[in-house]
C-alpha positions in Angstrom: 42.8 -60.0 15.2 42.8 -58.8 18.2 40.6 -56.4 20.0 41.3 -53.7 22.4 41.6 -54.3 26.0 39.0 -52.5 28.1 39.7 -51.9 31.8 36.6 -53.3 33.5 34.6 -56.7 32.4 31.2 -54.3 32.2 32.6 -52.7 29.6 33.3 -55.8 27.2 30.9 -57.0 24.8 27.8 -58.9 26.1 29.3 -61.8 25.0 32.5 -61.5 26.9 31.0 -60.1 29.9 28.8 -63.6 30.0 31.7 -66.0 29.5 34.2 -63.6 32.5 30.9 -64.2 34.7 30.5 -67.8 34.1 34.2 -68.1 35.0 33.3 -66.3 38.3 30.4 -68.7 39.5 32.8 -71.4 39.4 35.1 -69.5 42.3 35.1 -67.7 45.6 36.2 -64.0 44.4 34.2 -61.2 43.9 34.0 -59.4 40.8 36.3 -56.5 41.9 39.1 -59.4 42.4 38.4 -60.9 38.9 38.7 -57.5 37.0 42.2 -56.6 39.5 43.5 -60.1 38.4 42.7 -59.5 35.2 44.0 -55.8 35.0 47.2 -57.1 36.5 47.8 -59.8 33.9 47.1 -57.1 31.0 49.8 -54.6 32.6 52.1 -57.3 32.9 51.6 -58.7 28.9 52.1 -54.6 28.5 55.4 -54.3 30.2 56.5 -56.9 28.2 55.4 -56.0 24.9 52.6 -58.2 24.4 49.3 -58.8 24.2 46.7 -61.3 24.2 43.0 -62.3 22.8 40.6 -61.7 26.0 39.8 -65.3 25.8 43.6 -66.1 27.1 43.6 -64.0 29.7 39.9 -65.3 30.6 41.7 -68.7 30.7 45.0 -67.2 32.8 43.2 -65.9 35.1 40.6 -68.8 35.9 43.2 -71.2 36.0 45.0 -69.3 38.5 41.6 -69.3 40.8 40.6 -72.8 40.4 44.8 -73.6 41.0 44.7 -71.9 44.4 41.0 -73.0 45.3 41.6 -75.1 48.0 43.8 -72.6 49.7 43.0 -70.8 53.2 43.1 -68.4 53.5 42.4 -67.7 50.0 45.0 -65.6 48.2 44.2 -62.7 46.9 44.0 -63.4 42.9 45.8 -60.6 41.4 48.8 -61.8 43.8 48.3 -65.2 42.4 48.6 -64.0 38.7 51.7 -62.0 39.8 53.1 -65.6 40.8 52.1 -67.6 38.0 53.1 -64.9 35.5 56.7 -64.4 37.1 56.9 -68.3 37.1 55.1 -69.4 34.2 54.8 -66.7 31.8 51.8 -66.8 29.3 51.4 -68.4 26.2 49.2 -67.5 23.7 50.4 -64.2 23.2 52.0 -61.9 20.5 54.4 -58.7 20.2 52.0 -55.5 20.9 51.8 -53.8 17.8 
């Protein structure tokens, strides 16, 4: 059900690459930002024992961009996941198997 995790959005399926860069368009971070947000969520689902589908974390991590959007300066987003994470947790997820 759920595939695994690769460390950089180039190296997801067309498909997911697309949908990660139509996320981006809608913010002001750079691609390197985007895949260090997204990196940090994934090590922080694995310190916890769990995992999620990419489309999740996709979601996560957009809606910590477009929550902090108005912000300036603009924080950095992996710091902003940190925050959410620690505050919110995640749903969607499941034990790692």
């Amino acid at each position: 059900m759920f595939k695994e995790l690769m460390n950089k959005i180039s190296q997801l399926c067309p498909t997911e690459q697309k949908a990660w860069h139509d996320s981006m368009l809608d913010h002001c971070y750079d691609i390197k930002d985007w895949e260090d947000a997204r990196s940090t969520l994934i090590n922080l689902l694995t310190i916890e024992n769990r995992q999620a589908e990419e489309k999740s974390i996709r979601s996560y991590v957009s809606c910590c961009a477009e929550a902090v959007s108005g912000s300036l300066p603009l924080p950095e987003l992996s710091a902003t996941v940190e925050d959410f994470f620690a505050r919110y947790g995640m749903e969607d997820t499941i034990p790692e198997v």
